[in-house]
C-alpha positions in Angstrom: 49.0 10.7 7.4 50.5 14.1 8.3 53.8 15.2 6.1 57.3 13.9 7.6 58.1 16.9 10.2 61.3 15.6 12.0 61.4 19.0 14.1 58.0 17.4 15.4 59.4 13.9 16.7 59.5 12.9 20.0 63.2 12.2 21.3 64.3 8.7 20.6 65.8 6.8 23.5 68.9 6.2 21.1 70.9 4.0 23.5 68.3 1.7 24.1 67.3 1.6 20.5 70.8 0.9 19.0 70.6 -2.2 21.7 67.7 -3.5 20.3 68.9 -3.1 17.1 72.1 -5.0 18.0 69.8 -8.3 18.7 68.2 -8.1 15.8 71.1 -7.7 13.7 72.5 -11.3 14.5 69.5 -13.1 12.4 70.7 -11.3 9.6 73.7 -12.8 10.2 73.3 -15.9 11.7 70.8 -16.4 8.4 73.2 -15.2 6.0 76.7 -16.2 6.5 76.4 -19.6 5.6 74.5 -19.1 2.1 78.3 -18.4 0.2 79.1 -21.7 1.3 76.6 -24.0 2.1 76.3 -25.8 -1.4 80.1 -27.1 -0.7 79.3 -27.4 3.2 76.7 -30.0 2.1 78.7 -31.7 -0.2 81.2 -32.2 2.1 79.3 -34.4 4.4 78.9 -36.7 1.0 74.6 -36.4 1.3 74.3 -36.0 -2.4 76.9 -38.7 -3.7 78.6 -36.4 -5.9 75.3 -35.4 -8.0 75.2 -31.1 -7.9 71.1 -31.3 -8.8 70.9 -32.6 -5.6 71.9 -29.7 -3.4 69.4 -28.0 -4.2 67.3 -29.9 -1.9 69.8 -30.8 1.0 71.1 -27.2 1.0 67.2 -25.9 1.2 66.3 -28.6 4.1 69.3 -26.6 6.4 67.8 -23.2 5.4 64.3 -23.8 6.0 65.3 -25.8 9.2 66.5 -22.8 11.3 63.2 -20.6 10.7 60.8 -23.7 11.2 62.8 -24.2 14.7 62.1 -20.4 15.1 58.8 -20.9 14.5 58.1 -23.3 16.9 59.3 -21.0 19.6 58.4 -17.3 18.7 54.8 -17.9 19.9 56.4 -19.1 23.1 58.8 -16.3 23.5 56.7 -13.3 23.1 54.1 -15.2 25.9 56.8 -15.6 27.9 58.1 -11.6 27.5 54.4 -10.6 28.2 54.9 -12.3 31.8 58.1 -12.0 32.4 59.3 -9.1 30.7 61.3 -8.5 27.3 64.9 -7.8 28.9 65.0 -11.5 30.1 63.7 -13.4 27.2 65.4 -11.0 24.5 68.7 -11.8 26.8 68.6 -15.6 25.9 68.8 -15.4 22.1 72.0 -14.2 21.2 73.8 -16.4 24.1 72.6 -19.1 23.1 73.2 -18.5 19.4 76.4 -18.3 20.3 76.6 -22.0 21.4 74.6 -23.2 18.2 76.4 -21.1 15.4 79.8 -22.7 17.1 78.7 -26.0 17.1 77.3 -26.0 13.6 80.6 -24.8 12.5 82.3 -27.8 13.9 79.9 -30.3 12.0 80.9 -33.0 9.9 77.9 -34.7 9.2 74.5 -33.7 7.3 72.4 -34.5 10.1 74.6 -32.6 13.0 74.2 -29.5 10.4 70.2 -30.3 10.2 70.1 -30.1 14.4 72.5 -27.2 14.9 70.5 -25.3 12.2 67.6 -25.8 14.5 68.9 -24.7 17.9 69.8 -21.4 16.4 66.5 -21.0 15.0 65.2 -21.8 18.6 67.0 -19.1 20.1 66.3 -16.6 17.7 62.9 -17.2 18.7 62.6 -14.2 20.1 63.6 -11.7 17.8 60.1 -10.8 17.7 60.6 -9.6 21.5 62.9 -6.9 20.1 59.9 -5.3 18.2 57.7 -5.6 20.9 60.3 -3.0 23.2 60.6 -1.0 19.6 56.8 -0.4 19.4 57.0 -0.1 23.5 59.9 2.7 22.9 58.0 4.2 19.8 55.2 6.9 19.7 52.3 8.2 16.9 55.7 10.9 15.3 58.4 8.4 15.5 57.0 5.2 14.5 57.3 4.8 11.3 61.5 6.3 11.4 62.7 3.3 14.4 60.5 0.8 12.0 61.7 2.2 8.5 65.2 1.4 10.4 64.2 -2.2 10.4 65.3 -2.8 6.8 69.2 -1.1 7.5 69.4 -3.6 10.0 69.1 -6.4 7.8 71.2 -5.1 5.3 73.8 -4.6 7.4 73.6 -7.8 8.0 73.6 -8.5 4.6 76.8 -7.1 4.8 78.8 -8.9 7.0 77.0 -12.1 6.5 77.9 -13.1 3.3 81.0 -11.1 3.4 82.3 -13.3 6.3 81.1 -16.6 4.7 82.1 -15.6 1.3 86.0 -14.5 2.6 86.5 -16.8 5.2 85.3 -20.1 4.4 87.9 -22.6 3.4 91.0 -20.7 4.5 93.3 -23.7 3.5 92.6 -22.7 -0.1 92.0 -18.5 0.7 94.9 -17.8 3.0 97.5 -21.0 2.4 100.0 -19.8 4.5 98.4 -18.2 7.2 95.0 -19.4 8.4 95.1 -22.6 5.9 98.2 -23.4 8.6 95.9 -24.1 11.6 94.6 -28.0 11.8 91.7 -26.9 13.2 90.6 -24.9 10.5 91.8 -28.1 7.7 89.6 -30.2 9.1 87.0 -28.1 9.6 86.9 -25.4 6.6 83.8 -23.4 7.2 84.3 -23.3 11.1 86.1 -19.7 10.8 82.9 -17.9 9.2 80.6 -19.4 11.9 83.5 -18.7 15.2 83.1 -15.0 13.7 79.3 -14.8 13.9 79.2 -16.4 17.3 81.7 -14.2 18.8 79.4 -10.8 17.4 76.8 -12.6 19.3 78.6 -13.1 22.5 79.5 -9.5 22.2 75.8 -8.2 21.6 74.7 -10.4 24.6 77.1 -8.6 26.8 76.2 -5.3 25.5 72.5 -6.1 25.8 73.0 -7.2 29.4 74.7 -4.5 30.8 72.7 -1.6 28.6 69.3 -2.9 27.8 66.4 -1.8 30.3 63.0 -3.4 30.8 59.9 -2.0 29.0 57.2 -4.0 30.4 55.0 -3.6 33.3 55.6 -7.1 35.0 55.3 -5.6 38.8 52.3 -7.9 39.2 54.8 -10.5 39.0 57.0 -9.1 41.0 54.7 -7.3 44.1 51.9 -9.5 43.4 50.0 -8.2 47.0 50.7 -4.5 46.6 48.0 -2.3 48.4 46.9 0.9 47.7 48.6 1.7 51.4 52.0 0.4 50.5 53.5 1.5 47.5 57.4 0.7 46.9 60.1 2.1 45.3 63.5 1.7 44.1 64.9 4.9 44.0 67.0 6.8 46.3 65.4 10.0 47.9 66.9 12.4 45.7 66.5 10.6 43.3 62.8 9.8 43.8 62.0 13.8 44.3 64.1 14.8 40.7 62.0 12.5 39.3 58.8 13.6 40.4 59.4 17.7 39.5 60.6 15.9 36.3 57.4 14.1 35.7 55.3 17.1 36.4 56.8 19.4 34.4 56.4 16.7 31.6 52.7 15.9 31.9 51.8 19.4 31.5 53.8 20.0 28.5 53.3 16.7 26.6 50.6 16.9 23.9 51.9 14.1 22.0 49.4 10.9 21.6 51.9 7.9 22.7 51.0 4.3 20.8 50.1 2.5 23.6 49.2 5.4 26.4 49.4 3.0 29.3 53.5 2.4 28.2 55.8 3.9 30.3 57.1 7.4 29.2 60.0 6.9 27.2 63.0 9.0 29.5 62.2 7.1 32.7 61.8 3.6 31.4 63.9 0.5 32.8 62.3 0.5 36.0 59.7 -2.5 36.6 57.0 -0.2 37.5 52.9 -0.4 37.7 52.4 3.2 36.6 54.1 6.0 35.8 52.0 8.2 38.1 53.1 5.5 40.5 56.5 6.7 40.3 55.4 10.4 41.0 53.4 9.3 44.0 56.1 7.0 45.5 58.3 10.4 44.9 55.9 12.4 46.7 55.4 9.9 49.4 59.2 9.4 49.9 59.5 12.6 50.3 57.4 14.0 53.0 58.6 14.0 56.4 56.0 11.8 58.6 54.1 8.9 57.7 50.9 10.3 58.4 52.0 13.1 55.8 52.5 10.3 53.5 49.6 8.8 53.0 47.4 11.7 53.5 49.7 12.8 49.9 49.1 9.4 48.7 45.6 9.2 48.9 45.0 12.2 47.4 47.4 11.1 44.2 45.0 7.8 44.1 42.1 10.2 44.5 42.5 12.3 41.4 43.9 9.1 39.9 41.3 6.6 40.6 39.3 6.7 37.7 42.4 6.5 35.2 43.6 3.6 36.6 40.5 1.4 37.1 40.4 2.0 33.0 44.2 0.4 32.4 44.0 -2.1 35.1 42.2 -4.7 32.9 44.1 -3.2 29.8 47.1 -3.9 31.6 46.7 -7.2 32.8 44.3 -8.9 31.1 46.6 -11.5 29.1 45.6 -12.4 25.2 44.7 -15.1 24.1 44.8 -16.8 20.6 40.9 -16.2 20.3 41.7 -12.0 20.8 43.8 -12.1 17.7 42.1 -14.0 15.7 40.3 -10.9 14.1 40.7 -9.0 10.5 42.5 -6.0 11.9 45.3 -8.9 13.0 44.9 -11.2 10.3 45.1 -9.6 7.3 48.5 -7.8 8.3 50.0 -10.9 9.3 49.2 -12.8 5.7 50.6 -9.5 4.1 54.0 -9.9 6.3 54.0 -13.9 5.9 53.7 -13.8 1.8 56.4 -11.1 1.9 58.6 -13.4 4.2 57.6 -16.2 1.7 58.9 -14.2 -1.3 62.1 -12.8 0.3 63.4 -15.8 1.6 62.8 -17.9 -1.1 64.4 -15.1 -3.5 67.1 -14.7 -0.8 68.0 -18.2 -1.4 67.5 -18.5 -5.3 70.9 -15.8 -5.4 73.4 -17.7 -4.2 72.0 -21.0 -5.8 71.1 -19.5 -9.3 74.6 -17.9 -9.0 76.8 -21.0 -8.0 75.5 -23.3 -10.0 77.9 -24.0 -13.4 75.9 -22.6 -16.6 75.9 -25.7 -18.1 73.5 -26.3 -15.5 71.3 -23.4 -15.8 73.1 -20.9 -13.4 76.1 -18.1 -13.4 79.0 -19.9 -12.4 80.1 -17.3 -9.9 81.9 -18.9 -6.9 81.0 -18.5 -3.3 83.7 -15.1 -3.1 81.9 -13.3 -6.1 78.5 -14.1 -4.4 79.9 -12.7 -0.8 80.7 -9.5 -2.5 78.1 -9.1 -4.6 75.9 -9.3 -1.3 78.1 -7.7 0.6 78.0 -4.7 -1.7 74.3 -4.2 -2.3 74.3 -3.7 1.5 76.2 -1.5 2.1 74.4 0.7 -0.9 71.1 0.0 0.7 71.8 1.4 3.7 71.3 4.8 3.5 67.4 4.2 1.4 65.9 2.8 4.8 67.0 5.8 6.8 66.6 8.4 4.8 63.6 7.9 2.3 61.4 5.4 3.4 60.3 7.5 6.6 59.5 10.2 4.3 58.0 7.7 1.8 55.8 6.5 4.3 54.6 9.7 5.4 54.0 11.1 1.7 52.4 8.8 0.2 50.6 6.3 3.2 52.2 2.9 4.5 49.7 1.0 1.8 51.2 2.0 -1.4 54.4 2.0 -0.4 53.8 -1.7 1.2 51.9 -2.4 -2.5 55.2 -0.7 -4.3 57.9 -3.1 -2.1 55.9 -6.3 -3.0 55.8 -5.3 -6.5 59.6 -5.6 -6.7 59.4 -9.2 -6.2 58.6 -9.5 -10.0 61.7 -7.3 -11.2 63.4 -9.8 -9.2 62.1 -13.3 -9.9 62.3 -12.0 -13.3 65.8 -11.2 -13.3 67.2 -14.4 -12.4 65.4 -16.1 -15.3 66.6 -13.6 -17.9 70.7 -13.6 -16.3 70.3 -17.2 -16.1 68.8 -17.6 -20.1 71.8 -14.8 -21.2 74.7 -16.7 -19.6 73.5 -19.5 -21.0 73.1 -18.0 -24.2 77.0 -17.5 -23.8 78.1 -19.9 -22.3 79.6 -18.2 -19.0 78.7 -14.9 -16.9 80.0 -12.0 -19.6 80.2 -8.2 -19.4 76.3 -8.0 -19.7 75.3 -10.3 -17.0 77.7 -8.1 -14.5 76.2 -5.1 -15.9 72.9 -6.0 -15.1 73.4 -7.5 -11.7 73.7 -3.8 -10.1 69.9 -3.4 -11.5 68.7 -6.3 -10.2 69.3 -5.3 -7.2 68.5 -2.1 -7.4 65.0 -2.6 -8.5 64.1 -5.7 -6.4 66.3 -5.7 -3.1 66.5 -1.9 -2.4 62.5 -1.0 -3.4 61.9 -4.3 -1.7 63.0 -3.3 1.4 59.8 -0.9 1.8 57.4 -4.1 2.0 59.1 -5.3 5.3 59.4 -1.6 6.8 55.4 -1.3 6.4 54.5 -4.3 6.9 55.7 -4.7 10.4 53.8 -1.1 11.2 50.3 -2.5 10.0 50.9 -5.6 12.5 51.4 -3.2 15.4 48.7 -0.8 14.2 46.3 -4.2 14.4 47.2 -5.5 17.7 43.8 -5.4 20.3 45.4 -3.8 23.0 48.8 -3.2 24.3 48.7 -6.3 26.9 48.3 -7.8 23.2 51.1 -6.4 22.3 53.6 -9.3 22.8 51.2 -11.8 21.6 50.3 -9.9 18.6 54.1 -9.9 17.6 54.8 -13.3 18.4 51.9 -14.6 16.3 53.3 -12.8 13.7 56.6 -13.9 14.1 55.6 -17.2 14.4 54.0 -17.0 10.9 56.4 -15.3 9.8 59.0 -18.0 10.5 56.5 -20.8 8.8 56.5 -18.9 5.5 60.0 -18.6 6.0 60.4 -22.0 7.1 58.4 -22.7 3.9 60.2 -20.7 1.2 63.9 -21.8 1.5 63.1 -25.8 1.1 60.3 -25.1 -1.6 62.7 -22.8 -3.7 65.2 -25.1 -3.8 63.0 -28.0 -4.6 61.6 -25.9 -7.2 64.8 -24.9 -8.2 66.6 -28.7 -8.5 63.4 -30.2 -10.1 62.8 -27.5 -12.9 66.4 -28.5 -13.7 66.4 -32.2 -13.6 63.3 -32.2 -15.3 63.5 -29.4 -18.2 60.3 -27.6 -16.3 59.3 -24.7 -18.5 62.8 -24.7 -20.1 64.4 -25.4 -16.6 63.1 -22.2 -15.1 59.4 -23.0 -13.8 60.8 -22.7 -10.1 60.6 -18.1 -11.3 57.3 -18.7 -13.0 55.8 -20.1 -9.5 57.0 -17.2 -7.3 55.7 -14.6 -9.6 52.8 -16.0 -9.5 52.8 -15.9 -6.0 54.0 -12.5 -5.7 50.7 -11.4 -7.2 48.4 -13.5 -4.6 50.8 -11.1 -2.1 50.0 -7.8 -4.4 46.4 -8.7 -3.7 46.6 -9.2 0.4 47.6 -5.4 0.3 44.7 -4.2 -1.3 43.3 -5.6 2.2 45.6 -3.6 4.2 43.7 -0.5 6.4 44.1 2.9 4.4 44.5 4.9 8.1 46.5 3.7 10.7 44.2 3.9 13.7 46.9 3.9 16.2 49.3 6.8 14.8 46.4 9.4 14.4 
């Protein structure tokens, strides 16, 4: 791959970027925010009886719930984007998160926590939509920087998240005599956190639906009997003749090789459009002065045109099926992504639980505030790795060893929770050493780890058939993506309460499984192409 050359970028469409990036940042948080509390949460509804090696298992069954929900849907959502567009679908997700994350605030019973964990995994179905308009936005120099961003996102998620769970929750016992006043907020102790998440995504909805701009050619939907004699636009005149001198000027100068050539050009996105030479030739028609004048300009635009546009039609509207994607080029990418979904949500899980949990009982003791800050810190230190190395990462050394590096983390941090666990218990509670070494673990495992999921998600793109496969291609992944994660979150916990009631490898057999898997996830990268076909 060439070096990192920033002067040698395409301009990003920042505005519409930072949009996208605004969806995707309520999973993080939606995801997050209840892991400071969700060990008390679930004792509260009295599910366990009072027995602490049980929540393990209750706790994991509400974590796993909201990405099997997810997983159930993303398939449908990216379908539905690739007919309908991406600005409507992506639109649903964080409105009706808003709803769910309410209403699972309010909850005082285990299985009104179970279905409310759902619906918010339903509607954040289609956060796989938001990388299909990212790879749609993106082109072969500025790829891999909007994907490396990917990783910030969730971190500043990360951020808030626990932060708000961690410092909110239970205000009758944080703030006494201020919050811990309101009746609402006795009886329901861990509604506060979840009104705070909601309301971000009410505001992100709002943003989204007065900034976000379509990216998908869904005029066949739209003008489904459109002639070669009629073309339409939705421009004004002036407006219609800037944009063809515009477009002119820009097709002679631009050399750069776009990811998906038939995508629309990145500055005059928004508009639901067939083409953009469609967009020049309704310019030049709308502005000659008699009709015969034209269509005599229009057919000669379709003229010199022809050729190009019988080659995208199919492209264009062909629609994938499950049988397209079913090839190495998709496959192996997705398993790559899945196992490193599997890892980092079962690991993402195993902090707060292997923290909370007394030491008598093989854990730190920590209480859900230390484990908000803790998370809440890492975050915001990991922020500036994603922006400013991993682009240059990528580019130096190839998206496969860095993906190879990022999943090779996963051991440093499997490994780390066995050995704080064994020294507290050695101790008897979480000393000097234990908080000493918890700024490692995370540097070696969460930070390095964030390059697996930056790469990952740019092999998947580089895979997909075609870009009317686009959608599809992400929402497969998504949708696998979400099963691993559905998968992780209850089997960690499992893990995790069983190697404890049972004295499994000394009580710590549920670290000796993931590293195990961590190396069957080493292996799928050696799978991984060396070039990316797309970005050359």
């Amino acid at each position: 791959m060439a070096s990192y050359d920033s002067s040698s970028q395409s301009p990003l469409p920042k505005l519409q970027i930072a949009i996208v990036f605004l969806i995707q940042l309520t999973e993080p948080l939606a995801a997050t925010v209840i892991y400071p509390f969700i060990n008390p949460f679930v004792n509260s509804t009295g599910i366990t009886g009072g027995n602490e090696k049980k929540t393990g298992y209750y706790a994991g069954i509400i974590e796993s719930a909201f990405f099997l929900a997810e997983c159930f849907t993303v398939m449908l959502w990216g379908m539905a984007s690739d007919r309908f567009g991406r600005r409507p679908i992506l639109l649903l997700g964080p409105l009706g998160l808003f709803i769910a994350t309410l209403c699972f605030g309010l909850s005082t019973q285990y299985r009104e926590l179970i279905i409310f964990r759902s619906i918010q995994g339903a509607f954040n179905g289609n956060i796989g939509v938001s990388k299909t308009i990212l790879a749609e936005l993106s082109d072969s120099t500025n790829i891999a920087q909007i994907f490396s961003l990917a990783p910030m996102i969730w971190c500043i998620g990360v951020i808030m998240g626990p932060s708000i769970g961690g410092v909110l929750a239970d205000p009758e016992k944080q703030f006494p005599s201020t919050l811990g006043k309101i009746s609402l907020l006795r009886d329901h102790p861990f509604f506060l956190p979840c009104a705070v998440v909601a309301f971000f995504a009410l505001i992100f909805f709002l943003v989204a639906l007065i900034g976000l701009k379509e990216t998908h050619h869904v005029q066949r939907h739209i003008e489904p009997k459109i002639s070669h004699k009629r073309v339409f636009s939705y421009e004004t005149r002036r407006q219609k003749q800037k944009s063809a001198d515009t477009d002119a000027s820009r097709q002679s100068k631009d050399t750069t090789t776009r990811l998906y050539p038939n995508a629309p050009v990145i500055p005059n996105y928004g508009t639901i459009q067939k083409r953009s030479s469609t967009t020049t030739l309704c310019s030049t028609v709308s502005s000659a002065s008699t009709l015969e004048d034209s269509e005599s300009d229009q057919e000669t635009v379709l003229a010199s045109d022809s050729e190009d546009e019988e080659d995208s039609k199919v492209d264009a509207e062909t629609p994938a099926t499950l049988k397209s994607l079913l090839i190495p080029e998709v496959l192996f990418p997705i398993a790559n992504y899945s196992l490193i979904a599997l890892l980092d949500s079962s690991y993402t899980v195993l902090i707060p639980l292997t923290y909370t949990t007394s030491v008598a009982a093989g854990g730190l003791g920590l209480t859900p505030f230390h484990v908000g800050i803790i998370l809440s810190v890492w975050g915001a230190a990991n922020i500036p790795f994603p922006i400013f190395c991993i682009p240059r990462l990528i580019n130096r050394f190839g998206a496969r060893t860095i993906n190879f590096v990022g999943v090779c983390s996963f051991l440093v941090g499997f490994g780390s929770l066995w050995g704080l666990s064994v020294l507290a218990g050695a101790v008897g509670y979480a000393n000097w050493l234990v908080w000493a070494l918890i700024p490692l673990q995370f540097l070696l495992s969460n930070t390095v780890g964030s390059m697996a999921y930056a790469t990952a998600q740019i092999f998947v793109i580089n895979g997909a058939p075609s870009k009317s496969a686009l959608g599809a291609t992400n929402g497969f992944c998504q949708a696998s993506k979400t099963m691993a994660r559905t998968i992780g979150p209850v089997l960690a916990t499992s893990l995790f309460s069983l190697s404890k009631e049972h004295d499994l490898c000394g009580g710590y057999l549920v670290y000796t499984i993931f590293m195990l898997i961590t190396f069957v996830c080493m292996r799928t990268t050696m799978y991984l192409p060396r070039e990316l076909k797309n970005l050359r």
